[in-house]
Biopython code that builds the backbone (N, CA, C, O; Angstrom):
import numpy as np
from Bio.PDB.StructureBuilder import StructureBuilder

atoms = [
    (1, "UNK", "N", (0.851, -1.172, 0.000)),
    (1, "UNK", "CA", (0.000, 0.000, 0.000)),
    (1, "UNK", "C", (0.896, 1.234, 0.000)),
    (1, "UNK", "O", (1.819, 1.468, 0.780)),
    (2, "UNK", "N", (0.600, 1.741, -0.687)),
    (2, "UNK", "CA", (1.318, 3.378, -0.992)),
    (2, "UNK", "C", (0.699, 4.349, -0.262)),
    (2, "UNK", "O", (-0.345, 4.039, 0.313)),
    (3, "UNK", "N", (1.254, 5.808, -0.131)),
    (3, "UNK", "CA", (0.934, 6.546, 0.790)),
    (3, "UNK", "C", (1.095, 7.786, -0.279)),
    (3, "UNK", "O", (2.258, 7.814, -0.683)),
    (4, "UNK", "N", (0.329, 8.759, -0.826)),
    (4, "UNK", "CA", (0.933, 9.628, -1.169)),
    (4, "UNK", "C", (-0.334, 11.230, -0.516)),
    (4, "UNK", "O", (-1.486, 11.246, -0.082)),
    (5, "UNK", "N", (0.708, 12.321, -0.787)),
    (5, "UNK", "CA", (-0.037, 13.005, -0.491)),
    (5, "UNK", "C", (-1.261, 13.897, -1.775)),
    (5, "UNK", "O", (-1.229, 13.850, -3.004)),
    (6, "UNK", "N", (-2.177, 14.599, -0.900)),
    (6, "UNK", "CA", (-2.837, 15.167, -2.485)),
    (6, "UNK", "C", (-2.195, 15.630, -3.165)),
    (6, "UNK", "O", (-2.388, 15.168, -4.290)),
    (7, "UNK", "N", (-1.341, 16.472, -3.142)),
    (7, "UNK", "CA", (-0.572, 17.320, -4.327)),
    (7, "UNK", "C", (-0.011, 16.097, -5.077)),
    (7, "UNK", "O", (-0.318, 15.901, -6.253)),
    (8, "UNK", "N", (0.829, 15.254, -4.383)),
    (8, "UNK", "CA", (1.599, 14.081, -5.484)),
    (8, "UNK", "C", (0.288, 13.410, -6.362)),
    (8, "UNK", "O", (0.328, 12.874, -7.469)),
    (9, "UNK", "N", (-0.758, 13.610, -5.559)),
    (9, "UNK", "CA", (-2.194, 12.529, -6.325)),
    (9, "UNK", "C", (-2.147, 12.987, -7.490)),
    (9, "UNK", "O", (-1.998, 12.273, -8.482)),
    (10, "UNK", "N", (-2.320, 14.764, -7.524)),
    (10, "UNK", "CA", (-2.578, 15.186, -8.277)),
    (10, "UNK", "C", (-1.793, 15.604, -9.367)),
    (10, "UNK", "O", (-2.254, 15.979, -10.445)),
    (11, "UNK", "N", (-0.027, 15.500, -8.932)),
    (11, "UNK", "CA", (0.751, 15.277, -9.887)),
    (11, "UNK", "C", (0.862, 13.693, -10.667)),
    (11, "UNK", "O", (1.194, 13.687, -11.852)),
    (12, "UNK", "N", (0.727, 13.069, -10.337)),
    (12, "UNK", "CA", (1.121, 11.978, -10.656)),
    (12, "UNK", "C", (-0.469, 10.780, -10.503)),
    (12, "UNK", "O", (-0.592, 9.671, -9.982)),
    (13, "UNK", "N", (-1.315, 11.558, -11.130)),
    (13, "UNK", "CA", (-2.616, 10.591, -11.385)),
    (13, "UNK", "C", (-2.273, 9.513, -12.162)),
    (13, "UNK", "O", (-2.589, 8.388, -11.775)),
    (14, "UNK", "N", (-1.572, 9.695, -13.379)),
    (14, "UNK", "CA", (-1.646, 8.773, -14.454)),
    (14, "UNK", "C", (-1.377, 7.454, -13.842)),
    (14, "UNK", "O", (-2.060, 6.430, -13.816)),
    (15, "UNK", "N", (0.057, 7.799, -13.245)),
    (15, "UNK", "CA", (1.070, 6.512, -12.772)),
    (15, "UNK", "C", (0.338, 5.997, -11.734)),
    (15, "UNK", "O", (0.597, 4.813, -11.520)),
    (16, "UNK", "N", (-0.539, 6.516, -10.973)),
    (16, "UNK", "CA", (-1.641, 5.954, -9.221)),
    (16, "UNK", "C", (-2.152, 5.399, -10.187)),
    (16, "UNK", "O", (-1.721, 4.249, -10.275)),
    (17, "UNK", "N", (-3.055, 5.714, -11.171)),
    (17, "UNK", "CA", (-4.246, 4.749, -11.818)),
    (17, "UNK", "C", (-3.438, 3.626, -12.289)),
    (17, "UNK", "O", (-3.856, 2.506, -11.994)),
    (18, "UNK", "N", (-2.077, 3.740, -13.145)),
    (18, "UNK", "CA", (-1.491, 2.596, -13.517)),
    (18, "UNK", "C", (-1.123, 1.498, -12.181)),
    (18, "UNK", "O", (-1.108, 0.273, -12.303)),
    (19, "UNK", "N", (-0.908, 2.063, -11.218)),
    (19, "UNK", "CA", (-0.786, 1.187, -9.777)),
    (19, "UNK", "C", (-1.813, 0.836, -9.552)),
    (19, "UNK", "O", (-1.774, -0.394, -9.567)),
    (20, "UNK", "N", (-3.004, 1.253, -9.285)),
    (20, "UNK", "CA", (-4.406, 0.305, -8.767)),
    (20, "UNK", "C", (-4.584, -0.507, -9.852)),
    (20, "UNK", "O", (-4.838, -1.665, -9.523)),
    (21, "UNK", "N", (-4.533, -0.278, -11.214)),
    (21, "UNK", "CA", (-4.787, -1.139, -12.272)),
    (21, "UNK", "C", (-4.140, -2.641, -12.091)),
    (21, "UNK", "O", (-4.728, -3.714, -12.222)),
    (22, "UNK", "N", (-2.878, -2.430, -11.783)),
    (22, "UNK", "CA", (-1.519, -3.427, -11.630)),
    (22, "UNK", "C", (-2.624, -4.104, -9.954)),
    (22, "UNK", "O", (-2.079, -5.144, -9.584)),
    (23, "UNK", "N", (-3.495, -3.866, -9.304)),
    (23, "UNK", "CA", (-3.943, -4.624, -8.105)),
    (23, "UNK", "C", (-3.228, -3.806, -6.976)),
    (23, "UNK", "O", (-3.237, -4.427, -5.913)),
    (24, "UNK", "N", (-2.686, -2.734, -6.918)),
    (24, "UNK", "CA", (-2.001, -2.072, -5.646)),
    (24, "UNK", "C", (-3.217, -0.817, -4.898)),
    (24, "UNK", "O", (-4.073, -0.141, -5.470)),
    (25, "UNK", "N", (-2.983, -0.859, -3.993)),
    (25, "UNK", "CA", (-3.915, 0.082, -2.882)),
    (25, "UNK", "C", (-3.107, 1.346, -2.871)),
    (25, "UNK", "O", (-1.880, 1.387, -2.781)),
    (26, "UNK", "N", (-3.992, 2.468, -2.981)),
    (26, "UNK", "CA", (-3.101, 3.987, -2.823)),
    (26, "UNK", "C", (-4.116, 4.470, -1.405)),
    (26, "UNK", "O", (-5.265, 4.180, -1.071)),
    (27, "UNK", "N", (-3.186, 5.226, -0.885)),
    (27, "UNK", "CA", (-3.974, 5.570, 0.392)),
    (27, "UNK", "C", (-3.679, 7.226, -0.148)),
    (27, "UNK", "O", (-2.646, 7.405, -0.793)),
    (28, "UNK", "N", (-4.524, 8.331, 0.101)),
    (28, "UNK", "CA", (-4.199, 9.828, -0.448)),
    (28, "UNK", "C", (-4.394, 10.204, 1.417)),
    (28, "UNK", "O", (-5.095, 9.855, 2.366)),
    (29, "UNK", "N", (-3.188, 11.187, 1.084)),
    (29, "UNK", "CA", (-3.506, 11.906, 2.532)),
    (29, "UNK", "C", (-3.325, 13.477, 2.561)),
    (29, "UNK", "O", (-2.575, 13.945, 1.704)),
    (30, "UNK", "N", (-4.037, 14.495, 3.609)),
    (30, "UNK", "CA", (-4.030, 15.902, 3.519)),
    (30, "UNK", "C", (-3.591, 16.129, 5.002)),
    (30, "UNK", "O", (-4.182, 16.049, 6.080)),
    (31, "UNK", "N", (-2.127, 16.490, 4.566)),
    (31, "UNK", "CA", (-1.508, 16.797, 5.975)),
    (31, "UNK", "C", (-1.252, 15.635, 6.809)),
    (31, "UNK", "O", (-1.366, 15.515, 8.029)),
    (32, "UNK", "N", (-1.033, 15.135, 6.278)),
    (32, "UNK", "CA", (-0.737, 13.942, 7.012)),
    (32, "UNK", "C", (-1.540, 12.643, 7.125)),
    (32, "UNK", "O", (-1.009, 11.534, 7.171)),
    (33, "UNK", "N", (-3.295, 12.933, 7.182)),
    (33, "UNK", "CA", (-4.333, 12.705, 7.638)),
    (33, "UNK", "C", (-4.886, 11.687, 6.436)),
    (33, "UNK", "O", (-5.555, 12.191, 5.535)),
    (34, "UNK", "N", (-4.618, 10.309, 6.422)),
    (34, "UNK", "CA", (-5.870, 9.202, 5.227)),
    (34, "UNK", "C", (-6.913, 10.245, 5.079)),
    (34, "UNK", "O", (-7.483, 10.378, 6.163)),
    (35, "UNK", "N", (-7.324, 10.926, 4.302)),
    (35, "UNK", "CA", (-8.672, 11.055, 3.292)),
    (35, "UNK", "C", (-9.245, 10.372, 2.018)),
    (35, "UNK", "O", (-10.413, 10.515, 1.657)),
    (36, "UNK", "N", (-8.293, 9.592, 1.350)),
    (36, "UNK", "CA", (-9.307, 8.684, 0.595)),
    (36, "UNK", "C", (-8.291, 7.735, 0.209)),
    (36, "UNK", "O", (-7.107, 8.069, 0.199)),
    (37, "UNK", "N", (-8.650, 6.635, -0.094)),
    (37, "UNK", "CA", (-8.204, 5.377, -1.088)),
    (37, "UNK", "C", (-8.344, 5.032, -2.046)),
    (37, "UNK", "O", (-9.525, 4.761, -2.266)),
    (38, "UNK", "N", (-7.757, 4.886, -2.771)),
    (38, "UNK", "CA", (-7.672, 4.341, -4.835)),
    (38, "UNK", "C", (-7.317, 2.982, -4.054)),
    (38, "UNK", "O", (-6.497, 2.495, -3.276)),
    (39, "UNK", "N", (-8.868, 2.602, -5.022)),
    (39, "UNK", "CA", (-8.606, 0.833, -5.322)),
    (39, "UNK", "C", (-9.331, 0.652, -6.876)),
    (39, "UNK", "O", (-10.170, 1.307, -7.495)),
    (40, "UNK", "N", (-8.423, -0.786, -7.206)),
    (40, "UNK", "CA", (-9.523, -1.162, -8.218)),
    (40, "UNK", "C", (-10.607, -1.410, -8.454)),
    (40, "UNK", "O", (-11.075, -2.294, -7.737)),
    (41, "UNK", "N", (-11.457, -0.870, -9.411)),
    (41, "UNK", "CA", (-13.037, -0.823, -9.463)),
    (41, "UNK", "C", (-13.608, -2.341, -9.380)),
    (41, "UNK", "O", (-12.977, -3.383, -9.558)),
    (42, "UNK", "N", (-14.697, -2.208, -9.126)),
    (42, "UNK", "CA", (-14.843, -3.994, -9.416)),
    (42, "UNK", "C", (-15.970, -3.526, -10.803)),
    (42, "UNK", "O", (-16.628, -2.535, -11.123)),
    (43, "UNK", "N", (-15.696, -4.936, -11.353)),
    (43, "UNK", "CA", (-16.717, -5.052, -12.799)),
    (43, "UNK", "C", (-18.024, -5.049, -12.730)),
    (43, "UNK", "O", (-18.750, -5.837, -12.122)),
    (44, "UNK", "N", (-18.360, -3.967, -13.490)),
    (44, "UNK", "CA", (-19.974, -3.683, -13.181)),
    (44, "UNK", "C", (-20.796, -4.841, -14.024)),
    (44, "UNK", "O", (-20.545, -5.376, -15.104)),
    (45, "UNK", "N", (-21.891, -5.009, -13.076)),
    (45, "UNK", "CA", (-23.360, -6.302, -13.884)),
    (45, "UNK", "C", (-23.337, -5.706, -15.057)),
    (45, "UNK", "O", (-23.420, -4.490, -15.234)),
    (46, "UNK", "N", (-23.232, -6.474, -15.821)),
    (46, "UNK", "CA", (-24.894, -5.916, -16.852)),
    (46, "UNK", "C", (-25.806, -6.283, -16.546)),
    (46, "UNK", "O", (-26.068, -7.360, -16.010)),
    (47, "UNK", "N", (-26.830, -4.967, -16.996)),
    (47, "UNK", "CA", (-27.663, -4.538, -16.135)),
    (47, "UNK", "C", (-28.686, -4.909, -18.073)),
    (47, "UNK", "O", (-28.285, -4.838, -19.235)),
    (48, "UNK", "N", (-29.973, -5.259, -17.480)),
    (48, "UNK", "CA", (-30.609, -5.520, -18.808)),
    (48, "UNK", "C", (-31.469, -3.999, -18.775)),
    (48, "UNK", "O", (-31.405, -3.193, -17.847)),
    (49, "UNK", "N", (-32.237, -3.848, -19.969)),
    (49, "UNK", "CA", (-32.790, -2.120, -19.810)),
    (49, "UNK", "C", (-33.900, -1.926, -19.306)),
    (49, "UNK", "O", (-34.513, -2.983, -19.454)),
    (50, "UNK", "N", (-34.635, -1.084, -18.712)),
    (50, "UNK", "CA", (-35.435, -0.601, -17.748)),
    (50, "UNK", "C", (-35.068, -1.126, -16.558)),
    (50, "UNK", "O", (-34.023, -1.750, -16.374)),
    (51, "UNK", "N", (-36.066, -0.846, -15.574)),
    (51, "UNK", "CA", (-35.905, -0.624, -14.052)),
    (51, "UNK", "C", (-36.572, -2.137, -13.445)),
    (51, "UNK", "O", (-36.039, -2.810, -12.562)),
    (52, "UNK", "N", (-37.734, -2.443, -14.080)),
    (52, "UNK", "CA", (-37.925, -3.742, -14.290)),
    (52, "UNK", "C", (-37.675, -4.788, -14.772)),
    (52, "UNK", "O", (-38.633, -5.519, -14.519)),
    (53, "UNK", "N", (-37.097, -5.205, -15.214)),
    (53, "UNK", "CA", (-36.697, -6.304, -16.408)),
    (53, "UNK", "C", (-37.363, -7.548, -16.341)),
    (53, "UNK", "O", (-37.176, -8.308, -17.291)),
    (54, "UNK", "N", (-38.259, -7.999, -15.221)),
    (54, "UNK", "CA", (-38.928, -9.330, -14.890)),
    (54, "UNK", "C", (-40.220, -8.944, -14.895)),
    (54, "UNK", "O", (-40.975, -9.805, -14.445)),
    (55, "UNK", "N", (-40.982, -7.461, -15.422)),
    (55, "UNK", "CA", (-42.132, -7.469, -15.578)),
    (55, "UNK", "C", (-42.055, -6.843, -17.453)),
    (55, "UNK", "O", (-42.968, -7.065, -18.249)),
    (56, "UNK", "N", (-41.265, -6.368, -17.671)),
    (56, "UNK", "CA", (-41.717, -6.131, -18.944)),
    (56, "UNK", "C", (-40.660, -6.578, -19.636)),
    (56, "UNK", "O", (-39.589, -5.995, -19.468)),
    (57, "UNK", "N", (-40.723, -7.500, -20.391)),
    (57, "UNK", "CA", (-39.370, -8.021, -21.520)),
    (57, "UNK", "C", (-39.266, -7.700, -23.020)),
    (57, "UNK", "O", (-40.134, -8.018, -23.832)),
    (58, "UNK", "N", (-38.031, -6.987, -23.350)),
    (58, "UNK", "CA", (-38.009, -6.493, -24.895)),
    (58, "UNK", "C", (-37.136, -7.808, -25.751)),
    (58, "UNK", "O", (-35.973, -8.111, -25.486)),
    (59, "UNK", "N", (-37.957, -8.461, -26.779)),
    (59, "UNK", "CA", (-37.642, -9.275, -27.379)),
    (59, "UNK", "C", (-36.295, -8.834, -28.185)),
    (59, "UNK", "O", (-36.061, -7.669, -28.505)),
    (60, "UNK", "N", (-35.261, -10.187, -28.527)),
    (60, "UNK", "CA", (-33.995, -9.968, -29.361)),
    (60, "UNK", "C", (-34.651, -9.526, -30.758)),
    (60, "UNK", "O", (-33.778, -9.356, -31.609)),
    (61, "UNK", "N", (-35.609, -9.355, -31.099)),
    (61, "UNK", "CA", (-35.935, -9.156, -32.682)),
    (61, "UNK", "C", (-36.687, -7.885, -32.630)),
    (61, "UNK", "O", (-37.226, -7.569, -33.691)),
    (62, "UNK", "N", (-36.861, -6.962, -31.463)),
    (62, "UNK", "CA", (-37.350, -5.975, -31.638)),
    (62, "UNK", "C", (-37.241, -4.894, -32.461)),
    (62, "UNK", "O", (-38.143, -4.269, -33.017)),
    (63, "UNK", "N", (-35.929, -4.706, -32.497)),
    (63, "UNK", "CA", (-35.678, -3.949, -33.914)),
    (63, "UNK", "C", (-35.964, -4.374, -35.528)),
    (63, "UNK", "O", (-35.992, -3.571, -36.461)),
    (64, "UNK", "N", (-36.141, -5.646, -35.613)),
    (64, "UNK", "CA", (-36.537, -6.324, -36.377)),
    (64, "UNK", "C", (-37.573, -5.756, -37.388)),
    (64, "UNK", "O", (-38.708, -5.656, -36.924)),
    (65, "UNK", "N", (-37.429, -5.413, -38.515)),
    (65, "UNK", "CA", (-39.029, -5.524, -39.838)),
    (65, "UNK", "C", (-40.361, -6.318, -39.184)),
    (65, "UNK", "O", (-40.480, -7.528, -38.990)),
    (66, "UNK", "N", (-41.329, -5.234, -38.907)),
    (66, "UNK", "CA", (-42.460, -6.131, -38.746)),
    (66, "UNK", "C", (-43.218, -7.044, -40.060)),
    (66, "UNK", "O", (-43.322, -6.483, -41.151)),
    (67, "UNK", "N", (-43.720, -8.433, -39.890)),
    (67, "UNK", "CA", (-44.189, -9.168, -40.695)),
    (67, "UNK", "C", (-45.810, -8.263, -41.037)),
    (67, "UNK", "O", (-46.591, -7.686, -40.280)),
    (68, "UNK", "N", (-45.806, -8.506, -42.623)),
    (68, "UNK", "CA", (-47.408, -7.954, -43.376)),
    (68, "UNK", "C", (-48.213, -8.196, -42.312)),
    (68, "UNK", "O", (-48.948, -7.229, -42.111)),
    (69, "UNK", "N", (-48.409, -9.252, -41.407)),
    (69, "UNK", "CA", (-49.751, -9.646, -40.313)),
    (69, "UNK", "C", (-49.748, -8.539, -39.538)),
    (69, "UNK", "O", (-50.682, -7.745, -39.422)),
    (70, "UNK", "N", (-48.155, -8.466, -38.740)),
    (70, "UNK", "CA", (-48.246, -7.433, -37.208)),
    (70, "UNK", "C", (-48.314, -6.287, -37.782)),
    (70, "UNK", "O", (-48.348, -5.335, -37.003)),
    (71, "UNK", "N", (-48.360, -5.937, -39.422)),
    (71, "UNK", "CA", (-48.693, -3.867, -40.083)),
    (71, "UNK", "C", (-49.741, -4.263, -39.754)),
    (71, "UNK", "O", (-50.069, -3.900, -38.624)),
    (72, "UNK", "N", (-50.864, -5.254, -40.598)),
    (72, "UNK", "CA", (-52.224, -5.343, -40.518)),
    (72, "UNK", "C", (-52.441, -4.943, -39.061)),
    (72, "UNK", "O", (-52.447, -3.735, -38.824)),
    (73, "UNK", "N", (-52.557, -5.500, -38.407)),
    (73, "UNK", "CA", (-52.956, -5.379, -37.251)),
    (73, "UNK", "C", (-52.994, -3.440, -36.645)),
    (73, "UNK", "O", (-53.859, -2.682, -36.205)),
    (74, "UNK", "N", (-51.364, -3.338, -37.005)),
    (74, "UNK", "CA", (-51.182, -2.158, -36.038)),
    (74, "UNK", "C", (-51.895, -0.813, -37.061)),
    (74, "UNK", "O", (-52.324, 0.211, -36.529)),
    (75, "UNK", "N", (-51.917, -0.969, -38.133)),
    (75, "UNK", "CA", (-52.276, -0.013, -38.877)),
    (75, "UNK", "C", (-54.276, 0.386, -39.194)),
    (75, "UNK", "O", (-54.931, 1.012, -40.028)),
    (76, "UNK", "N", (-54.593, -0.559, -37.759)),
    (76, "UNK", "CA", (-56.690, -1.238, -37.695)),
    (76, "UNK", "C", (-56.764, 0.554, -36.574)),
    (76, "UNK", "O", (-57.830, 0.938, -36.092)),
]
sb = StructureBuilder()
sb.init_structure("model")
sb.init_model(0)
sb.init_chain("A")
sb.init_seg("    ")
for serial, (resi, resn, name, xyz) in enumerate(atoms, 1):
    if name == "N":
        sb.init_residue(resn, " ", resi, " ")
    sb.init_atom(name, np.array(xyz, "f"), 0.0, 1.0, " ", f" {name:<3s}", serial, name[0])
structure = sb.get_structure()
């Protein structure tokens, strides 16, 4: 675990992000004092779209050409 202070954070962002990337812990401090930690992100879900996804489901062919039947229909 590394120790740096804000000013170095802020000189030297590139190379901290290349260290948490590599799996290393940065500890940032102001005056001496831990105020925050750089760690590696963890991998976000995919997330399917809307807020529901188990009450309303958008089919893989939705973008899809509707068939002559489903115009008929939608065009009544």
């Amino acid at each position: 675990m590394e120790t740096v202070s804000v000013y170095d954070a802020k000189t030297h962002l590139s190379r901290l992000l290349d260290a948490v990337e590599a799996g290393e812990e940065i500890v940032i401090t102001r005056n001496g004092h831990p105020v925050a930690r750089l760690v590696r992100a963890l991998p976000m879900p995919k997330r399917r779209f809307g807020t529901l996804p188990t009450v309303a489901m958008i089919r893989d062919d939705f973008d899809e050409p509707l068939a002559i039947e489903d115009l008929d229909f939608v065009s009544r």
